[in-house]
C-alpha positions as CSV (number, residue, x, y, z in Angstrom):
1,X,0.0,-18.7,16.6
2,X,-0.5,-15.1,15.5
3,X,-2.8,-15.1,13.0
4,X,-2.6,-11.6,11.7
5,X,-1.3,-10.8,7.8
6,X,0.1,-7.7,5.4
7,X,-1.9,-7.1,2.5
8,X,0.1,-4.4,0.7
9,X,-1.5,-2.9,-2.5
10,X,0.5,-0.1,-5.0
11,X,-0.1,1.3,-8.2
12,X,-0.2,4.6,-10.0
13,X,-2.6,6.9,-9.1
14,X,-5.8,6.9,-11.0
15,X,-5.8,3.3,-10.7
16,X,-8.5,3.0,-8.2
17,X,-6.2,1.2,-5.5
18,X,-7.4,3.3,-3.1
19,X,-11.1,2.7,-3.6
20,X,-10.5,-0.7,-3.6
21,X,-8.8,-1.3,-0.5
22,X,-11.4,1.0,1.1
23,X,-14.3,-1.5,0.0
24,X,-12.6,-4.3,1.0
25,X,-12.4,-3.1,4.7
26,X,-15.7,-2.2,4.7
27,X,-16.7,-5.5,3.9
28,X,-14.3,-7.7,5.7
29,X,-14.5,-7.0,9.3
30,X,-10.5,-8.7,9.9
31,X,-9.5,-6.3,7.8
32,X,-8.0,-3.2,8.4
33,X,-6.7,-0.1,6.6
34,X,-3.6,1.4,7.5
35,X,-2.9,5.0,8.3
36,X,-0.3,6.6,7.7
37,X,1.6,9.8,9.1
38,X,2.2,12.4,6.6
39,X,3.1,16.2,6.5
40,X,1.0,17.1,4.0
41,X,-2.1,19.4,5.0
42,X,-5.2,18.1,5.6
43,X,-7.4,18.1,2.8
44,X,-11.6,19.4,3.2
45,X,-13.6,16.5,4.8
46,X,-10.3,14.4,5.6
47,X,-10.0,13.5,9.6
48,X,-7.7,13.2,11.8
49,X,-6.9,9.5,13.0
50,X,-9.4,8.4,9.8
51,X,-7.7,9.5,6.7
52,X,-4.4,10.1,8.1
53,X,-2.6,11.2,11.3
54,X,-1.6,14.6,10.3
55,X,1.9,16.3,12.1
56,X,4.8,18.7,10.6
57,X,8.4,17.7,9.4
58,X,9.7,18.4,12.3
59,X,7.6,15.9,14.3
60,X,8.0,13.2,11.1
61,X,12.1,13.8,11.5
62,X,11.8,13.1,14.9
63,X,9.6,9.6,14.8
64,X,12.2,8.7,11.4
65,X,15.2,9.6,14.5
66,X,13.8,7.2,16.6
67,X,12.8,4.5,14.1
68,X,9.3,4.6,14.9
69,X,8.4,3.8,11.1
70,X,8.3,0.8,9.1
71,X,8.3,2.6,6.1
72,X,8.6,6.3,5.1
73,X,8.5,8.1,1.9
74,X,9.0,11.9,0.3
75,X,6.0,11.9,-1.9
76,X,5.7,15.1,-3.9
77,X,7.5,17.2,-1.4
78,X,5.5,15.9,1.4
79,X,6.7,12.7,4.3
80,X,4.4,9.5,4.0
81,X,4.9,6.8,6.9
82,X,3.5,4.0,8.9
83,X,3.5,3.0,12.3
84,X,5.5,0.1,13.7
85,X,3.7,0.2,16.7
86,X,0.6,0.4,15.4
87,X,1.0,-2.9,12.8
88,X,2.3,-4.8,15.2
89,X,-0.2,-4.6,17.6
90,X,-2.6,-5.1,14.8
91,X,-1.1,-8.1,13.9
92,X,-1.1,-9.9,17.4
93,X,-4.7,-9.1,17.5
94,X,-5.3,-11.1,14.1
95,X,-6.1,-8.4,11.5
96,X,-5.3,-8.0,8.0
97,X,-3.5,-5.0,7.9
98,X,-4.3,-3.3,4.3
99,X,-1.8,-0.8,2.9
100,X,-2.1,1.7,0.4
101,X,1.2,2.7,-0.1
102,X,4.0,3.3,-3.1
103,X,6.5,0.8,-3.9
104,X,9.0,2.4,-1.6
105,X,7.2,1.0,0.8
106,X,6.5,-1.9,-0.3
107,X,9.9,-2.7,-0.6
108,X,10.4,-1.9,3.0
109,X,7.3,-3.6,4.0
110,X,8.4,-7.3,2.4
111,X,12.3,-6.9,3.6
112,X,10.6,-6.6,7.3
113,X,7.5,-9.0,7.3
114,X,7.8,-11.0,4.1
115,X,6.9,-14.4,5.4
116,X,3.0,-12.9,5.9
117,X,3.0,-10.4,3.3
118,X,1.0,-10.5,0.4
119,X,1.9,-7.4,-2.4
120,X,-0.6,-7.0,-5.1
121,X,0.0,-3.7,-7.8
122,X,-2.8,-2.7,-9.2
123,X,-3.1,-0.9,-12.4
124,X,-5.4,0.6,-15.3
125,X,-5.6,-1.7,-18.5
126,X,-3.4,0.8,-20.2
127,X,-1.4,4.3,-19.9
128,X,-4.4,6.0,-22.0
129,X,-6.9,5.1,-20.0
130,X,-5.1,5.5,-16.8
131,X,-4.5,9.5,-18.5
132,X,-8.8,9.8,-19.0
133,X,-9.4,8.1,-15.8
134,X,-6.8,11.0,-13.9
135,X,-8.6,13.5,-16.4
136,X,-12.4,12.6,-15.2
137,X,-11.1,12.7,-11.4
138,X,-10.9,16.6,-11.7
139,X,-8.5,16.4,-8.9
140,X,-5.5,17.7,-10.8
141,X,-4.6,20.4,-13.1
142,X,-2.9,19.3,-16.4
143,X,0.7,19.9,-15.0
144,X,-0.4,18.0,-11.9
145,X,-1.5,14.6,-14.5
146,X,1.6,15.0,-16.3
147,X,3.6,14.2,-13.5
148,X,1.3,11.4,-12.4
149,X,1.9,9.8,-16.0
150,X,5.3,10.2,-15.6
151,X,5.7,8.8,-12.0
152,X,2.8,5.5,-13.2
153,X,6.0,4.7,-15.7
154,X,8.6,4.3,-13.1
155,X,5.9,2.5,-10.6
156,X,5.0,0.3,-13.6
157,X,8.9,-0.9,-13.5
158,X,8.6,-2.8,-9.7
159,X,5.7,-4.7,-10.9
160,X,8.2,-7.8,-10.7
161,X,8.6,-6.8,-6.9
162,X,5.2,-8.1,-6.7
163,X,3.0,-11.2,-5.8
164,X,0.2,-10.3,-7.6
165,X,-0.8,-7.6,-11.0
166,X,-4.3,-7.0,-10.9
167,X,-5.5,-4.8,-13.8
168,X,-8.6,-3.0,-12.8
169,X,-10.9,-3.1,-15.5
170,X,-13.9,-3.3,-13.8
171,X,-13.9,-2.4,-9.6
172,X,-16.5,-5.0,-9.0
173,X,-14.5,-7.9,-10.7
174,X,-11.4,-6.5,-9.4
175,X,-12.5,-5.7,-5.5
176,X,-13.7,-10.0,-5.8
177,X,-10.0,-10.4,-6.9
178,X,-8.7,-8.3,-3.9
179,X,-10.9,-10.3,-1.3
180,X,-10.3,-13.8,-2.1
181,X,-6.5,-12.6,-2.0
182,X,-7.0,-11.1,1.3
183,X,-8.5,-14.5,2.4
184,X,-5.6,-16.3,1.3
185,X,-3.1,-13.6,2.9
186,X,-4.6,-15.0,6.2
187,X,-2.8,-18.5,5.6
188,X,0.2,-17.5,5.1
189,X,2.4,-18.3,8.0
190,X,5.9,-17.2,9.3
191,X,8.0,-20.0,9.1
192,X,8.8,-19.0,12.9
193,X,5.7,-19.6,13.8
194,X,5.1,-22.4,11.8
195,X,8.0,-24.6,13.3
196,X,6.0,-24.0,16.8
197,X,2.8,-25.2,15.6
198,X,4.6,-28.4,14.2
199,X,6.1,-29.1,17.8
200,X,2.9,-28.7,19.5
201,X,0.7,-30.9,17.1
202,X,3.6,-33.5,17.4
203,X,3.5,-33.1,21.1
């Protein structure tokens, strides 16, 4: 049986999804962090292959031609996708694929895979203090949070879509929250796949 599962986690930036899922691969060695093709520049410090896999529009058009993504997204003028090759290869060797990814591609995500994905949205405990957490980043000018804000309201509206809501309060209680789910991901079965190991064990 392939024993290999999605763990998808979205939410508004400034949430600390990102950090979260990060630590959780870190300290799970089945688990493993997507990355995803964009368009966007590289960032200082960000590598190749690590962070992302970085190529131009052109290129991204091209894979979207040929179907070579599960999901893909425009994200503040810039093209976000993810492998197909990549997860399912991931999957027959038994990880737990972790995605940090929008709820675009969630969407996409579940309508492909959704008898071994697991979707958890992860959010601040409010709007205010998702505002002062994007404030203390530094990362943004104010024009730059406004839009976040306004983009966390519309991403707060597909929580339903979801599994799971984890409200990060505090990483440390929240990352526990993230693992034990990513334990349980990895026991969820395709009903495919199920229906073989049935025959067998009666056999």
């Amino acid at each position: 049986m392939m024993s290999g599962s999605l763990l998808v986690v979205s939410g508004p930036s400034g949430s600390g999804k990102s950090s979260l899922c990060e630590k959780l691969c870190e300290d799970f060695d089945f688990a493993h962090l997507s990355v995803s093709t964009t368009t966007r520049t590289a960032r200082i410090g960000e590598q190749e292959g690590k962070d992302y896999f970085f190529t131009s529009k052109e290129a991204f058009s091209d894979a979207v031609e040929r179907g070579e993504f599960l999901e893909w997204a425009n994200v503040h003028n810039n093209y976000y996708g993810t492998s197909r090759s990549r997860v399912e290869s991931e999957l027959k060797e038994g990880k737990t694929v972790v995605f940090d990814i929008d709820v675009q591609g969630q969407a996409s995500i579940v309508k492909l895979f959704a008898n071994v994905t697991t979707s958890v949205f992860v959010t601040a405990p409010s709007n205010a203090i998702l505002k002062e957490r994007l404030e203390k980043r530094g990362a943004d000018d104010p024009e730059a949070i406004r839009k976040r804000l306004e983009n966390a309201l519309d991403e707060m509206q597909s929580i339903g879509a979801y599994d799971y809501l984890l409200i990060n309060d505090s990483f440390e209680k929240s990352l526990e929250t993230l693992k034990a789910l990513a334990l349980a991901s990895r026991i969820k079965r395709d009903k495919v796949e199920l229906r073989k190991f049935i025959a067998e064990w009666l056999s």
